[in-house]
N, C-alpha and C positions, 0 to 999 in steps of 0.2 A: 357276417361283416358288421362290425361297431358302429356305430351314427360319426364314432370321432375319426374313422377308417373313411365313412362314405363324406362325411363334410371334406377331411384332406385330402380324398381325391377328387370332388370337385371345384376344391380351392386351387387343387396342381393342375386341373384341368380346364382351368379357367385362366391361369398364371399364363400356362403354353400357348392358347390360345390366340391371346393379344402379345404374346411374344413379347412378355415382360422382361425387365433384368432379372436378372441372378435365375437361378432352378432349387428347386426342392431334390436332395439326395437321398437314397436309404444309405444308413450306414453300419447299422446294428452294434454299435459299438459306444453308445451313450456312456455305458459303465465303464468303459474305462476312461474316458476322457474330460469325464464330470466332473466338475470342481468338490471334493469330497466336503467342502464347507460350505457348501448349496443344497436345499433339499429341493425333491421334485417330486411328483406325484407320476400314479400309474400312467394319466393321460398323458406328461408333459415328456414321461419316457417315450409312449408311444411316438408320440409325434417327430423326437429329437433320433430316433432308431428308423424311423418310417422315410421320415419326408423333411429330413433339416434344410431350414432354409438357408443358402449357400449366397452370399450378398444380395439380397434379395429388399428393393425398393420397387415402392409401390404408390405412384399418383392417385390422388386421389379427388385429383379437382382444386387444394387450396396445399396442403404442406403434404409431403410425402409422407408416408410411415415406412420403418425399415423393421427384419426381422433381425434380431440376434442369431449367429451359429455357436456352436458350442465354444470353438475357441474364444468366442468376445461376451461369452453369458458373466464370466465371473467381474470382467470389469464393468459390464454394463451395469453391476449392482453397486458403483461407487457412486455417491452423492444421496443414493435411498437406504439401502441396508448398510450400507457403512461409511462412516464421513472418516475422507482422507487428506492427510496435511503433508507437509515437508517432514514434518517428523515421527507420523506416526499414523498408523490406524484404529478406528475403535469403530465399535457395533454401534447403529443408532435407534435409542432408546425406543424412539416412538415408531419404530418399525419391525415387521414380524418378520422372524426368520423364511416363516414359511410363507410370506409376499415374493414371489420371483418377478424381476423386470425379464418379459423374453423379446420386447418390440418397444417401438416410442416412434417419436416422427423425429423428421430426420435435422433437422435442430437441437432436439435432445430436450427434455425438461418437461415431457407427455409420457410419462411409462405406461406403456397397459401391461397389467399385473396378474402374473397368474396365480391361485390361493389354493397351495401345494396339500394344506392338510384338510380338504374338504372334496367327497366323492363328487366325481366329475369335474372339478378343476375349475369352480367358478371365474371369470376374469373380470376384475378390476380396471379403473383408469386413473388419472391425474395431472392437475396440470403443477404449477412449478410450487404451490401454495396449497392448502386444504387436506383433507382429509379423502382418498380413496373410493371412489364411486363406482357401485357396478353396472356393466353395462352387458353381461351376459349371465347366465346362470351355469354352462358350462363352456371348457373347452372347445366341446363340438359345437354348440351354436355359434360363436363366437366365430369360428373359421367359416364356417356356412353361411354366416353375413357377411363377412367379409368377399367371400366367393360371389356372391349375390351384388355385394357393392361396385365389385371391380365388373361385373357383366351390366350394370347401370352406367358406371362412368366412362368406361371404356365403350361398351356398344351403344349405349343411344345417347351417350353426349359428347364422344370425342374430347373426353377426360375434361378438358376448361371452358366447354363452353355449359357449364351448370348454372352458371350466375344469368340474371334478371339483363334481358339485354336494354331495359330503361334503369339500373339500377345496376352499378360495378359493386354496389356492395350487400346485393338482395342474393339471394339462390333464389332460381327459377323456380316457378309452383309447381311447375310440369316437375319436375327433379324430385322436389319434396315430397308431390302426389306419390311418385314411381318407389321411391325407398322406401316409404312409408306401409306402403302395399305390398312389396315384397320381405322387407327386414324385417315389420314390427309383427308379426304373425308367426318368426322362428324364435325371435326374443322376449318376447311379451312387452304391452307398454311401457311400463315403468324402464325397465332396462333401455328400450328401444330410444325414449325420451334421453335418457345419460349418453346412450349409443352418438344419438344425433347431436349432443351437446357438444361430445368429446369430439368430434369428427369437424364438424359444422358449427359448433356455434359461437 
């Protein structure tokens, strides 16, 4: 079994658990339903054949994150990989084909990006402005923190109550202690730092 195998099933089994929305599907059928003007890497196969996420939102304490399923992968890449008008489409310059949007929070204008032409599928973030930050090294970590996060917010805080209860606009220390102890040791600092910027800060 793959680390990217063992992360998505503790991510599905973590999903089921607190009986989240939407479910993870296998469907084995990526290739055919892939937008042929999107690239993807080995891992992003696996995951989208394995375990697609089917409207799948996910609290996280301050703004939801959503995942993409295949049918909405290719528009989810309008306004990054391609700026779209009344009259036309074009590729945007300062973006790589092989940056995929497969999630963002559920406002829209946070992509975490997955980096198609690089073994293990490093993932990226962003907010509406800047340049692309990583916040994992691979696919697999990336979902295994994720799995990690939702068993913090979900079981020992009851998803909103994270925040400083002298302070509506603090996170609790006890919170930061807990993620920080469990995430930054699958992601390494540096990552874990962008991890908690993009999420929290």
């Amino acid at each position: 079994m793959s680390e990217l195998e063992r992360a998505l099933i503790e991510l599905s089994n973590v999903h089921e658990k607190f009986n989240l929305q939407g479910k993870f599907e296998g469907n084995n059928s990526v290739e055919l339903k892939w937008p042929n003007s999107i690239e993807y890497s080995e891992e992003i196969n696996f995951f989208f054949n394995k375990f697609e996420p089917i409207n799948i939102k996910i609290e996280i304490g301050i703004t939801p994150i959503t995942f993409f399923e295949v049918e909405k992968i290719e528009q989810a890449q309008y306004g990054y990989r391609w700026i779209k008008d009344s009259a036309s489409i074009s590729d945007n310059p300062k973006w790589s084909k092989n940056h995929l949007v497969f999630m963002d929070d559920f406002g829209g204008g946070k992509p975490i990006i997955a980096i198609t032409d690089i073994k293990g599928t490093p993932i990226y973030a962003n907010y509406s402005v800047g340049e692309p930050f990583k916040i994992a090294d691979s696919l697999a970590d990336f979902f295994l923190s994720i799995a990690k996060l939702i068993e913090i917010v979900y079981g020992k805080f009851n998803i909103f109550d994270i925040g400083d209860n002298n302070d509506d606009d603090e996170l609790s220390s006890e919170f930061i202690d807990i993620i920080t102890n469990e995430i930054k040791p699958i992601i390494g600092s540096n990552n874990f730092e962008s991890f908690f910027d993009y999420f929290y800060g």
